[in-house]
C-alpha positions in Angstrom: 119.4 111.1 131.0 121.0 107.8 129.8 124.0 107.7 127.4 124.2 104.9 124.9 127.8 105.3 122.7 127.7 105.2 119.4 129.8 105.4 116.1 129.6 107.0 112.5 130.5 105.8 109.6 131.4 106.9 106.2 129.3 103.1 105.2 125.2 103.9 104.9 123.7 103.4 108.7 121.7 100.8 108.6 119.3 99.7 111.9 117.6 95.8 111.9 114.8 96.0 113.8 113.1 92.5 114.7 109.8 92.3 116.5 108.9 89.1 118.6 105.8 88.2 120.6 106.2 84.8 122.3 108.2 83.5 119.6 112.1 82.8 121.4 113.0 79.4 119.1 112.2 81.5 116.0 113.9 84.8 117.2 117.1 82.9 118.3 117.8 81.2 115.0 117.0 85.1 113.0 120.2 86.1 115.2 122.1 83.7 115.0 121.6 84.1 110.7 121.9 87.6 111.6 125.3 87.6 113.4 126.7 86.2 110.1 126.2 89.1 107.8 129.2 90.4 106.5 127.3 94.6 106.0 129.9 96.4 107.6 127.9 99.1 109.5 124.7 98.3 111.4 122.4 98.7 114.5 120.2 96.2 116.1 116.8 96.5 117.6 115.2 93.5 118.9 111.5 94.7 120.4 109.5 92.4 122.6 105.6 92.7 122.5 105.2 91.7 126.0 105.7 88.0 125.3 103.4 86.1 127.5 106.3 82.8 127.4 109.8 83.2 128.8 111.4 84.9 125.3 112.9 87.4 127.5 114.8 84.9 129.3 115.9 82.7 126.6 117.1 86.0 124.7 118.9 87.0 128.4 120.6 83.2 128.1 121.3 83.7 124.2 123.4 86.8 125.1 124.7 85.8 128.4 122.9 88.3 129.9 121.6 88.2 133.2 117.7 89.8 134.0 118.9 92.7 136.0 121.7 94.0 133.3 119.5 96.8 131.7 119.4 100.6 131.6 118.6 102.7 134.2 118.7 106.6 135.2 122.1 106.5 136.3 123.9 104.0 133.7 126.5 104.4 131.1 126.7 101.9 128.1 130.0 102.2 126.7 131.4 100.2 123.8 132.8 97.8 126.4 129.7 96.1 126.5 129.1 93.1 123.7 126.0 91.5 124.8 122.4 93.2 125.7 120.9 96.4 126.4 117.7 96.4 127.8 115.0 99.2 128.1 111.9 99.2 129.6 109.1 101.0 127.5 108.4 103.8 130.3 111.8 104.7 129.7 112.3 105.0 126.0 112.6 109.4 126.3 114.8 108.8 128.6 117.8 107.5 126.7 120.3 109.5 124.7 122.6 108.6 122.3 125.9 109.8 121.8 127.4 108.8 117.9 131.1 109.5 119.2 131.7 105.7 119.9 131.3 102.4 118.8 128.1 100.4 119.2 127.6 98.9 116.2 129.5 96.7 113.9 130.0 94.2 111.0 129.0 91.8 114.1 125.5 91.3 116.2 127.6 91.3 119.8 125.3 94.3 120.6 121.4 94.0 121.1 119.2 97.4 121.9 116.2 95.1 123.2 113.2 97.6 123.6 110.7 95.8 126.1 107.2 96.8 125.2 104.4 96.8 128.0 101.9 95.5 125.7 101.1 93.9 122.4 100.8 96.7 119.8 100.9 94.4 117.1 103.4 94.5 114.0 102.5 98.0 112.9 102.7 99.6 116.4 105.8 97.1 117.7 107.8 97.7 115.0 106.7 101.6 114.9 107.8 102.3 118.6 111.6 100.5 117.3 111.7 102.5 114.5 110.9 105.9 116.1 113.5 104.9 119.1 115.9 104.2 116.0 114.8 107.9 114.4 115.5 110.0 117.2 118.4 108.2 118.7 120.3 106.1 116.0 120.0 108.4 113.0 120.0 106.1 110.5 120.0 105.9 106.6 118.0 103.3 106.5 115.8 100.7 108.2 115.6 97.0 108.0 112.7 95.4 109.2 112.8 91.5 109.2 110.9 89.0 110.3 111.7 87.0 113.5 111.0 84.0 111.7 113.4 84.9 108.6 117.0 82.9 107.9 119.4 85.3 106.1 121.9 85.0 103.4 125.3 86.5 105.2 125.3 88.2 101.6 121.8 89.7 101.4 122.2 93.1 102.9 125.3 93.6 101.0 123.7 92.8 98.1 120.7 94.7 98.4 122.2 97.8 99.6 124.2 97.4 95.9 120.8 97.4 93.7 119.8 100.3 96.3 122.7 102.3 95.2 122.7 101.6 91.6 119.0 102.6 91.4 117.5 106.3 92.0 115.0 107.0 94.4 114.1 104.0 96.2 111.9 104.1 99.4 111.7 100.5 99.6 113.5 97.0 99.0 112.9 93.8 99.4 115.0 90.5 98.9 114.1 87.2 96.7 112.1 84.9 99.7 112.3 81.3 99.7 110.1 79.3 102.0 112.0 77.8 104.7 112.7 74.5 104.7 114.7 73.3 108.0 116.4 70.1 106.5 117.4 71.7 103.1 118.4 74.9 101.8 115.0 75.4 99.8 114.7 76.9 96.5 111.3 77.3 96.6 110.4 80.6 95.8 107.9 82.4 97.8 108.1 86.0 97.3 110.2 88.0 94.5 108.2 91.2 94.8 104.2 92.5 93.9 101.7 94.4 92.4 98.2 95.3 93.3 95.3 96.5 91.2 93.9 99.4 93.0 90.3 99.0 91.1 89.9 95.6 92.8 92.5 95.6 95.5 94.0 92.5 94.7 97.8 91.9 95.7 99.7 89.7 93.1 103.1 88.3 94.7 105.2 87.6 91.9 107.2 84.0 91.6 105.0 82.4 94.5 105.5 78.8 94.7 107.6 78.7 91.6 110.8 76.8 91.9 114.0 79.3 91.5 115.6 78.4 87.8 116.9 81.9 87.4 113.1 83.1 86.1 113.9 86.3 88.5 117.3 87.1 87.9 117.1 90.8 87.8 116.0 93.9 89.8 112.5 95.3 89.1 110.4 98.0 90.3 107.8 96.7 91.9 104.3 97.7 93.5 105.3 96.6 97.4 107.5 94.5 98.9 106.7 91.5 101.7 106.9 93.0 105.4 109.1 89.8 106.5 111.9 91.9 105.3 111.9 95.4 103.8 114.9 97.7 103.5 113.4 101.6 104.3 115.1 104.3 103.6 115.3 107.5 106.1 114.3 109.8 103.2 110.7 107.7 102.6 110.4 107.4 106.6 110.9 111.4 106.7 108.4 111.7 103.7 105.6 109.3 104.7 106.0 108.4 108.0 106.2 104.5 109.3 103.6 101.9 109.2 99.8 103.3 109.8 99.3 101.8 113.1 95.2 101.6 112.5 96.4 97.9 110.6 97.6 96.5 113.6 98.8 93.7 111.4 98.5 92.7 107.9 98.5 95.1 104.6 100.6 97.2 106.2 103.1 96.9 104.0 101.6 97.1 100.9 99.4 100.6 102.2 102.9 102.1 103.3 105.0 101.2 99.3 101.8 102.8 98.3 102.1 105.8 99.9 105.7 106.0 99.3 104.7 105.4 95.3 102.7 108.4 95.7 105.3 110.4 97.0 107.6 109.8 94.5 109.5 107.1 95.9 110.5 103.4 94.2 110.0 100.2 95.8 112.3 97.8 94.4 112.8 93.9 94.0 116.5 92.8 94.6 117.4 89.7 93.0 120.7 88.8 94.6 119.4 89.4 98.7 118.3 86.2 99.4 116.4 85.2 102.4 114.6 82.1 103.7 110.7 83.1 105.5 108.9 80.0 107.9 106.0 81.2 105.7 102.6 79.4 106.6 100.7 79.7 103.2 96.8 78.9 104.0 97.0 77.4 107.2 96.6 80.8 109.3 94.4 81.3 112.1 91.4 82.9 112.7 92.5 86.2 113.7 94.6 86.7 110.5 91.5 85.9 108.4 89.6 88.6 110.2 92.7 91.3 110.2 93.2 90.5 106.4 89.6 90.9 105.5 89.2 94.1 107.7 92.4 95.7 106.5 91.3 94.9 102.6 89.1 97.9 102.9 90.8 100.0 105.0 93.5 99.8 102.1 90.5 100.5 99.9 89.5 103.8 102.3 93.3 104.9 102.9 94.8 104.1 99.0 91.9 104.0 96.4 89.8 106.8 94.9 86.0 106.5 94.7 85.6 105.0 91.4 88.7 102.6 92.2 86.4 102.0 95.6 83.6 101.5 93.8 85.2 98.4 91.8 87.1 97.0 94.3 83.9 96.5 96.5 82.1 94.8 93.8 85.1 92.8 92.6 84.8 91.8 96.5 81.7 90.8 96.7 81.0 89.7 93.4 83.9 87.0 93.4 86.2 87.1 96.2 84.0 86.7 98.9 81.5 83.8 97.4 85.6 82.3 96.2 86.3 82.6 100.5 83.1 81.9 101.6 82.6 78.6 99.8 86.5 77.6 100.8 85.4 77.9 104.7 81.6 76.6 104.5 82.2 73.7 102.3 86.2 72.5 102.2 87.4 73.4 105.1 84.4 73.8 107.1 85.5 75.5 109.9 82.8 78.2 111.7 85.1 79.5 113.2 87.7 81.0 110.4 83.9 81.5 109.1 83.0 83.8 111.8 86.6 86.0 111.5 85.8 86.1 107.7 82.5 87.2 108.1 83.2 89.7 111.0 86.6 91.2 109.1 83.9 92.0 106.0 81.4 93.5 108.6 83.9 95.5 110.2 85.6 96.6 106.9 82.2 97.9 105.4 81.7 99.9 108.2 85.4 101.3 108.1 84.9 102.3 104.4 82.0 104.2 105.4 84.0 106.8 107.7 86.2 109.5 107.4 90.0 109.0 106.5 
């Protein structure tokens, strides 16, 4: 079995876990944001979806880290070693971790890069990180962010503060801006949501508003963006991680649910600040279909009948002739068509079967 070393600390454990799929340039700018945070106690995971483009080897040059410097059945990773630990998916039961010394830091000179042999999506990507993190890292809680995020050095600080001060919380989530790469953008895109269950509408509050102070306080909220959402080990121990059946999209927003259920709160913290390379409408195909599809799977997994019943005629009583006339007529594109038409298809069956 493989030893990795690492420390306790009286601080709460906290484990980033950042997911990329042929996305280096992004990734690389996330760490180098990431290796300024001044949270005195954390873990990184960096997972790799099988990246069809050469992110492995610009991560490798990033760290100064050459290809062949990764575990294997007969290595030792002591606290001598600042730069990156690699491990191929085959081998994830075959690690141990000892918590007697020091891995992790106020400082990202240590990356656990888990090298997946496929692409499981964000659900199943960021699942396998966060069960490696369960049984070896022990954490208190999770961070998942976004490979295309810039952080505050401030923001984890600050959001484990409103954590602390508030009981019960599953689930936080920073203010968002959008990212803009020439200024330091206060464009708000994301300060927390709610949903109606009986039409299964999200509402992301202070979207496209520009940041005057409007949100200057912590709220509970409904969910919290995906982009970056602190977990704690309680929820995951309660609930479980993401439900790997979205593959991407709603994922989020089905798992604060469930954690609402629970008993849990999902909180908005106004002083984490983050900036997200957010792409507003212009998403491809694919997305359209997964966020259609996945509207009704959150509609199966989240809603009772009656709230069923009026989300699926909210649906296709307004929100589908409001798509459907956006695609045919503005943007006319058959092929976004053909995703938004196949995602509704697809989600109508789903409804139809068992949980």
């Amino acid at each position: 079995m493989d030893t990795v070393l690492i420390e306790k600390s009286v601080h709460p454990n906290v484990v980033f876990i950042v997911l990329n799929w042929n996305g280096w340039q992004d990734t690389l700018e996330c760490l180098k944001s990431i290796d300024k945070v001044n949270y005195p106690n954390y873990f990184f995971i960096l997972a790799d979806n099988d990246s069809e483009d050469d992110s492995l080897d610009r991560i490798r040059s990033y760290c100064n880290t050459k290809p062949d410097h990764k575990i294997n059945k007969k290595s030792e990773i002591s606290d001598k070693i600042k730069n990156l630990v690699e491990i191929d998916f085959e081998n994830l039961n075959d690690i141990k971790i000892n918590l007697n010394n020091s891995l992790n830091s106020n400082k990202l000179k240590n990356i656990i890069l888990i090298k997946n042999d496929e692409n499981y999506g964000f659900t199943g990507g960021n699942n396998i990180a966060l069960n490696f993190a369960k049984q070896n890292l022990k954490p208190d809680y999770y961070l998942l962010l976004n490979n295309d995020t810039v952080v505050e050095p401030d923001f984890l600080k600050n959001m484990m503060h409103s954590v602390q001060k508030h009981d019960n919380v599953g689930f936080a989530g920073p203010k968002i801006y959008y990212y803009k790469p020439a200024e330091v953008s206060n464009l708000l895109s994301f300060t927390g949501g709610t949903i109606n269950l009986n039409t299964s509408e999200p509402s992301p509050v202070g979207k496209d508003q520009i940041d005057i102070g409007q949100h200057e306080y912590d709220r509970v909220v409904d969910y919290v963006e995906g982009s970056c959402m602190l977990v704690s080990s309680e929820l995951a121990e309660s609930v479980g991680f993401f439900n790997q059946d979205y593959f991407t999209y709603w994922e989020e927003i089905d798992w604060c649910i469930r954690g609402k259920t629970a008993g849990f709160n999902t909180i908005y913290t106004h002083k984490a600040k983050i900036w997200h390379k957010c792409y507003g409408s212009d998403i491809g195909a694919m997305s359209i279909y997964y966020m259609i599809r996945n509207r009704f799977l959150f509609m199966k997994m989240n809603e009772t009948m009656l709230q069923q019943f009026t989300s699926i005629i909210y649906y296709f009583c307004y929100y589908f002739w409001k798509i459907l006339f956006s695609l045919v007529f503005i943007r006319r594109d058959k092929i976004k068509l053909r995703s938004f038409l196949d995602g509704t298809l697809d989600g109508i069956k789903n409804i139809k079967g068992k949980k």
